[in-house]
C-alpha positions in Angstrom: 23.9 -18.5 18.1 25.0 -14.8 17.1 22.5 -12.2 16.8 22.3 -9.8 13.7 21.0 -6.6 15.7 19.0 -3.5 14.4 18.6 -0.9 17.1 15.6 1.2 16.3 17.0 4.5 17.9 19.4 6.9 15.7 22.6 8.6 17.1 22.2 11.8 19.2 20.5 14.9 16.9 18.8 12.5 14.6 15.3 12.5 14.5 13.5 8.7 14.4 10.1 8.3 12.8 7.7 5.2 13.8 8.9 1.8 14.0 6.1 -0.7 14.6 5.4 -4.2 13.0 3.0 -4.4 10.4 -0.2 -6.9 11.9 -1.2 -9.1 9.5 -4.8 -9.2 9.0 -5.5 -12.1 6.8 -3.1 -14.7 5.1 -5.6 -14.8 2.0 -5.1 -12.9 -0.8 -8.0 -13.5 -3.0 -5.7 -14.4 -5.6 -2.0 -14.2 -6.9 -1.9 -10.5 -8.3 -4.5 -8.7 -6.0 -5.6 -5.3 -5.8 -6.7 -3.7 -3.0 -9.3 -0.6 -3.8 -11.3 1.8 -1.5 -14.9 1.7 -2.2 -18.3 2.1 -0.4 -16.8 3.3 2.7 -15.0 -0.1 3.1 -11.6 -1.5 1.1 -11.7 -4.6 -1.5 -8.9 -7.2 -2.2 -9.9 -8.7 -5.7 -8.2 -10.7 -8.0 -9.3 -14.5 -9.0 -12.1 -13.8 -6.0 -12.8 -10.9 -3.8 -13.2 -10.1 -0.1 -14.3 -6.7 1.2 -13.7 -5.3 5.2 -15.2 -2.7 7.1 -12.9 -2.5 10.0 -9.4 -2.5 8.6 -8.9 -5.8 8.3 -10.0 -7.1 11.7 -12.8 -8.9 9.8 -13.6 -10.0 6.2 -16.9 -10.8 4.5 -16.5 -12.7 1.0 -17.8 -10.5 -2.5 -20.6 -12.3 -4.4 -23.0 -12.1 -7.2 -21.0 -11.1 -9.6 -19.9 -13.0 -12.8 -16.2 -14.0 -14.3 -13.2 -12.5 -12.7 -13.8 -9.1 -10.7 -11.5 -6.8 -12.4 -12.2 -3.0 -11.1 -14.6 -1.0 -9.0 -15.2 2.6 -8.2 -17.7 4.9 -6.6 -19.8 6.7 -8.8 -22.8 9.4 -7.9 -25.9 8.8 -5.4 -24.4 6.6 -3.3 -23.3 4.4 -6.1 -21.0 1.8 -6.3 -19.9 0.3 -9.8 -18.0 -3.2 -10.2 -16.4 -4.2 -13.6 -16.1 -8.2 -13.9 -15.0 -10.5 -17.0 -15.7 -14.1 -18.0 -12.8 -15.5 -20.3 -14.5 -18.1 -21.7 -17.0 -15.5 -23.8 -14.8 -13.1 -23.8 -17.8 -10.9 -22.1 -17.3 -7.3 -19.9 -20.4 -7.4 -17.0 -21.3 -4.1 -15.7 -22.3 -4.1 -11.6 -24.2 -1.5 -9.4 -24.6 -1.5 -5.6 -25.9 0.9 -3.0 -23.6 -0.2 0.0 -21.5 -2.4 -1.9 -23.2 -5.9 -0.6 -25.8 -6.5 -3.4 -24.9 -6.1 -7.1 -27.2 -5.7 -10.0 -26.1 -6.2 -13.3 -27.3 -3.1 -16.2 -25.1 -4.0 -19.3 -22.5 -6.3 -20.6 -20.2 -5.9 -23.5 -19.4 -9.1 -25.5 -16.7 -9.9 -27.4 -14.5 -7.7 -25.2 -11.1 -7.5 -24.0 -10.4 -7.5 -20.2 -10.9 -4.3 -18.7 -8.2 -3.0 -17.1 -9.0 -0.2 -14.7 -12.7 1.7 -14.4 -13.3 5.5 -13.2 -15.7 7.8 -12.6 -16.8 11.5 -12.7 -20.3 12.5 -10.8 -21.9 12.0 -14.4 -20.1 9.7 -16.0 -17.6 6.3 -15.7 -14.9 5.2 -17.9 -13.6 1.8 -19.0 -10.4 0.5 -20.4 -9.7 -2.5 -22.0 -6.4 -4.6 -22.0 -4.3 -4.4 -25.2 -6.7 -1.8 -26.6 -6.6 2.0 -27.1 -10.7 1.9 -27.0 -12.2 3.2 -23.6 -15.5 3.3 -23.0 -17.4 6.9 -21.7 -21.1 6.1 -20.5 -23.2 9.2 -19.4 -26.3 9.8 -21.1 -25.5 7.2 -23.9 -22.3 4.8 -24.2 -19.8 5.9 -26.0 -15.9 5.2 -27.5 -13.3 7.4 -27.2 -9.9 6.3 -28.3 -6.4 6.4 -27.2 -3.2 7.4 -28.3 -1.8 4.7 -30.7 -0.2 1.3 -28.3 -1.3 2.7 -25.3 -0.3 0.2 -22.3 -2.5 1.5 -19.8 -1.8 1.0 -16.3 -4.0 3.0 -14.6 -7.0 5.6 -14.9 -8.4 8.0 -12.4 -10.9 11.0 -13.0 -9.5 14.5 -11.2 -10.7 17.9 -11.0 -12.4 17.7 -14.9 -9.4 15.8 -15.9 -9.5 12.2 -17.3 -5.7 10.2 -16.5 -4.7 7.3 -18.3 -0.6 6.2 -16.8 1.0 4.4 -19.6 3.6 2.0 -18.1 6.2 2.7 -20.7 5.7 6.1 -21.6 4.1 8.5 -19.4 0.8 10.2 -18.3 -2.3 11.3 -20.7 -4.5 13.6 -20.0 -8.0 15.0 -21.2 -10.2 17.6 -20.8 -12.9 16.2 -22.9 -13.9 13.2 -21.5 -11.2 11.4 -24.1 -11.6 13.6 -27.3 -8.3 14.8 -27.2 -5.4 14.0 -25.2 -2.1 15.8 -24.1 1.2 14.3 -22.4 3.6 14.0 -19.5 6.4 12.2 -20.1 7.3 9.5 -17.5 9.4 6.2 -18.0 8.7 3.0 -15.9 5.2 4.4 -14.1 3.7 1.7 -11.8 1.2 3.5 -10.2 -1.3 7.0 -10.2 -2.4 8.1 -7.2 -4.9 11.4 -7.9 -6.4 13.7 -4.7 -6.5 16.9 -3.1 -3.1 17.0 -2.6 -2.3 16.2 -6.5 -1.3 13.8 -8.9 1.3 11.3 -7.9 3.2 8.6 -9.6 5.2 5.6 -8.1 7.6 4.6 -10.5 10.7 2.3 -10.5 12.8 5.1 -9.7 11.2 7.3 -7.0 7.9 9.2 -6.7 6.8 11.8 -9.4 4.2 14.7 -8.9 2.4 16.0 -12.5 1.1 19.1 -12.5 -1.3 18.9 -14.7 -2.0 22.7 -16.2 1.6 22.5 -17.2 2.4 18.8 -17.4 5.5 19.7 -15.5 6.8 16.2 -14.2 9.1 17.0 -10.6 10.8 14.3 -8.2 9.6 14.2 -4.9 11.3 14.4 -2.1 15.1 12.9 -1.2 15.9 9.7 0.2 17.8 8.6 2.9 21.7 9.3 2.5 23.4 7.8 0.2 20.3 5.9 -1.2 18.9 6.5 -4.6 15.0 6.3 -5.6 13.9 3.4 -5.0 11.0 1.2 -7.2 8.0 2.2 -5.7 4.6 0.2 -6.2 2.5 2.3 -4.6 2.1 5.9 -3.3 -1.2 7.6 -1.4 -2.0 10.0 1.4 -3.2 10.3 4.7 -4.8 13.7 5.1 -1.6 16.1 4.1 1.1 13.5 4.4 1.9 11.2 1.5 3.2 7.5 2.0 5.3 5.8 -0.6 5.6 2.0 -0.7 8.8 0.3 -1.8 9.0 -3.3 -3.2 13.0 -2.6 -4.4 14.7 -5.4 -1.9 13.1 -4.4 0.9 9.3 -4.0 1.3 9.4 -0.8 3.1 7.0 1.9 3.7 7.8 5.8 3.4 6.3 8.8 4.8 7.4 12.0 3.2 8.4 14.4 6.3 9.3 18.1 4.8 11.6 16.8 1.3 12.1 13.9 2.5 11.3 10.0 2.3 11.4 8.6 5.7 10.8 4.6 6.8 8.0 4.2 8.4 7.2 1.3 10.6 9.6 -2.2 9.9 10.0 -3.7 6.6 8.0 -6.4 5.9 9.7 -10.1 5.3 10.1 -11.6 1.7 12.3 -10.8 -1.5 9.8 -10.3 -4.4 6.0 -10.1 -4.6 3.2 -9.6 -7.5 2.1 -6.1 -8.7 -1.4 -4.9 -9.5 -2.5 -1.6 -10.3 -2.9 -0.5 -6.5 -1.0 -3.1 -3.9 -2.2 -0.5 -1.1 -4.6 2.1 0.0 -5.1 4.0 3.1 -8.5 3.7 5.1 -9.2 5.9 7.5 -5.7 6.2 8.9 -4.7 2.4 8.1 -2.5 1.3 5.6 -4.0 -1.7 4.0 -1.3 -3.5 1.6 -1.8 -6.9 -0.3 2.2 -8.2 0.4 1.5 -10.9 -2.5 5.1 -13.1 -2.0 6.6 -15.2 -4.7 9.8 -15.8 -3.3 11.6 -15.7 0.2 9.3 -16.1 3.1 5.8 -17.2 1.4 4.4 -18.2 4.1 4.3 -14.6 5.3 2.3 -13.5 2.4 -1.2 -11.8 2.9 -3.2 -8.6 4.0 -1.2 -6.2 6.7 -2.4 -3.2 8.7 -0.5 -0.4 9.3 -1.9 2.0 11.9 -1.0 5.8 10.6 -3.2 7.3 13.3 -0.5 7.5 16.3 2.5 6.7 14.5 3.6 10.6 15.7 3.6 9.2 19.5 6.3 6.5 19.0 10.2 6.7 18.9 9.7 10.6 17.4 12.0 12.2 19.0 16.0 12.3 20.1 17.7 9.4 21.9 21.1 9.1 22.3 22.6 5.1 21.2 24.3 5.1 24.8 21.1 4.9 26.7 19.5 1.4 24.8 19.8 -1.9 25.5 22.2 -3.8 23.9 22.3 -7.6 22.6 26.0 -9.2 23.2 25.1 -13.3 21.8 21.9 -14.2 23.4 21.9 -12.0 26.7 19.8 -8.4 26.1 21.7 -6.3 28.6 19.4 -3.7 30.2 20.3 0.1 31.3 19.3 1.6 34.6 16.3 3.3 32.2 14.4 0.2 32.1 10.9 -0.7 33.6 11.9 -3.9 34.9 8.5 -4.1 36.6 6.9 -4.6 32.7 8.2 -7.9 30.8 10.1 -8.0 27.6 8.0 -8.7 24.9 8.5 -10.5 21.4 6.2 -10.1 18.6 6.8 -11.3 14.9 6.9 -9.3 11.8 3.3 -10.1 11.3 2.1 -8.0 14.6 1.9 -11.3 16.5 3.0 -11.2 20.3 4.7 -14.4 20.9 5.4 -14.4 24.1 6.6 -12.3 27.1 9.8 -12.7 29.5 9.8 -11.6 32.6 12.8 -9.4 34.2 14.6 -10.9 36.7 18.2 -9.1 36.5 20.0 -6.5 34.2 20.5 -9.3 32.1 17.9 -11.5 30.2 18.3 -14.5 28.0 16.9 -15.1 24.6 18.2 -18.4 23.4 14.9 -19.8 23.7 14.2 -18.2 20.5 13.1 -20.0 17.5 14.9 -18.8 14.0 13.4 -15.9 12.6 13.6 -12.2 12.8 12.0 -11.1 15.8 10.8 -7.7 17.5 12.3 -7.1 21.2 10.8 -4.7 22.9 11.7 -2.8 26.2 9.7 -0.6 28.4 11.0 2.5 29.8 10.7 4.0 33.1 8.4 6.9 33.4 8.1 6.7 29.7 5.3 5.0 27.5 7.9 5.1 24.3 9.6 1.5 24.1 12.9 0.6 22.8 12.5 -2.0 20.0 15.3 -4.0 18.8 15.1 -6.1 15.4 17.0 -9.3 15.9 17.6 -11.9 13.1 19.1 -15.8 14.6 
């Protein structure tokens, strides 16, 4: 059976970034539109239930003792953790507090409410909006309601540097000074996600990334993609430390790592051909990429939690290989060059991070026909080298 091949190595004076497999962490998603949030020093994946890790996905303990549907959480002052929850049947908003995020204790409920949509906090106050409503609510000293511009469809809210965010999907950013009294505008079309830190403020949208800057409300593209590509949808965007990561759901579930002006893959796309938005699909833990891949079509059975480790991806395939020197795949045969360890076995692992099996080098020439279908990760140890050649191959 012919082989569709993907060599991971560009042509002589191209640079490559990292190309590793995602590991999939958990095949639950607590639901079919989850969000995945970082909050007392650990990341949440909520939706119709919730599940919480401190160890980037390696383990996962269930959320409890809350009531309704968990709908937002955010870290507050003192060690303080807020959760936002709704019951549908009374319509009722249920306020949450936790030191350490294990134990919640409920201190006021709103009835009669719409669903809240997305919950912030400064160091002396949090804010709540509602779906389908330009109310939020602004509790400090005393609750209060501050109101939006007119048809507001908010998407997001985040609290920055004094400055309260509210992403409308359709029509751009607001932004307050006043905790809501009065609101100024950037204009954005199709925004999907804000992402607010030291580095800035940060939009994915369906065409590219956008940076705001917020004195000014100057809106500016970031970075170029790869040639002959335009912007892509983006569902997500964050950072690690300086570098910002952009995550495409536009045909391909790839991730991007801005490098100088530019958007460059980082690590292999993950399988599927559409997937469920929330407000934040991924986040970045302590160097790990932590995505909810929440598949409705193609491949459903690879939906679920993956890890991506951003830590060492500088140390893999980052630097210049000429094509000549790789392995190639003619049919089933890998055909190896005098460059190879032939002492180390050639290993397959899955899209998911899973090794499924090993095949020992006997010769120059190796056969995978044994090979179930699927789209598979070879890869190839080099002598005096501990930078692999990985080959993507689709039977």
């Amino acid at each position: 059976m012919r082989l569709l091949i993907i060599t991971l190595f560009l042509c002589s004076g191209m640079l490559c970034t990292a190309q590793r497999p995602w590991a999939l962490r958990s095949p639950m998603l607590a639901g079919p539109k989850p969000t995945v949030v970082n909050a007392a020093s650990s990341v949440f994946v909520f939706d119709t239930a919730a599940m919480r890790t401190f160890d980037h996905g390696t383990t996962w303990d269930p959320v409890t003792g809350y009531a309704g549907k968990m709908c937002g959480i955010t870290d507050f002052t003192a060690g303080l953790t807020l959760l936002t929850s709704y019951t549908e049947v009374d319509r009722t908003v249920h306020m949450y507090f936790s030191i350490g995020g294990a134990a919640w204790t409920s201190f006021i409920e709103f009835a009669d409410a719409a669903r809240p949509i997305g919950i912030t906090a400064s160091t002396t106050e949090w804010f709540l909006a509602f779906e389908n409503s330009n109310q939020m609510y602004v509790y400090g000293d005393q609750l209060n309601k501050v109101s939006l511009p007119p048809s507001t469809n908010v998407a997001g809210i985040k609290y920055w540097e004094g400055q309260l965010l509210v992403l409308d999907s359709e029509k751009g950013l607001y932004i307050s000074s006043d905790k809501g009294s009065t609101w100024q505008f950037a204009a954005i079309t199709g925004g999907v996600a804000l992402h607010a830190s030291a580095m800035g403020v940060f939009l994915a949208t369906n065409s590219g990334v956008v940076s705001v800057d917020i004195p000014s409300r100057k809106v500016t593209q970031v970075g170029t993609w790869p040639a002959g590509a335009t912007a892509p949808r983006i569902a997500d965007v964050d950072n690690h430390i300086s570098a910002l990561y952009a995550y495409s759901d536009d045909g391909t579930f790839q991730l991007y790592r801005l490098l100088g002006q530019k958007w460059e893959p980082t690590g292999y796309p993950l399988p599927g051909t559409k997937a469920n938005r929330s407000a934040s699909v991924l986040t970045i833990d302590a160097g790990y990429a932590v995505l909810a891949h929440a598949l409705i079509e193609g491949h459903k059975d690879s939906a679920g939690v993956y890890v991506y480790d951003l830590n060492d991806f500088t140390n893999v395939d980052n630097q210049e290989l000429p094509s000549s020197v790789a392995p190639r795949i003619v049919g089933d045969v890998i055909h190896l060059v005098p460059e190879t360890d032939v002492s180390q076995p050639i290993q397959v692992w899955s899209l998911r991070g899973e090794l499924v099996c090993e095949i020992p080098v006997h010769s120059n020439s190796v056969d995978v026909s044994a090979l179930t279908k699927g789209t598979f990760i070879i890869r190839v140890q080099r002598r005096a080298s501990n930078q692999p050649w990985n080959i993507v191959v689709s039977r």
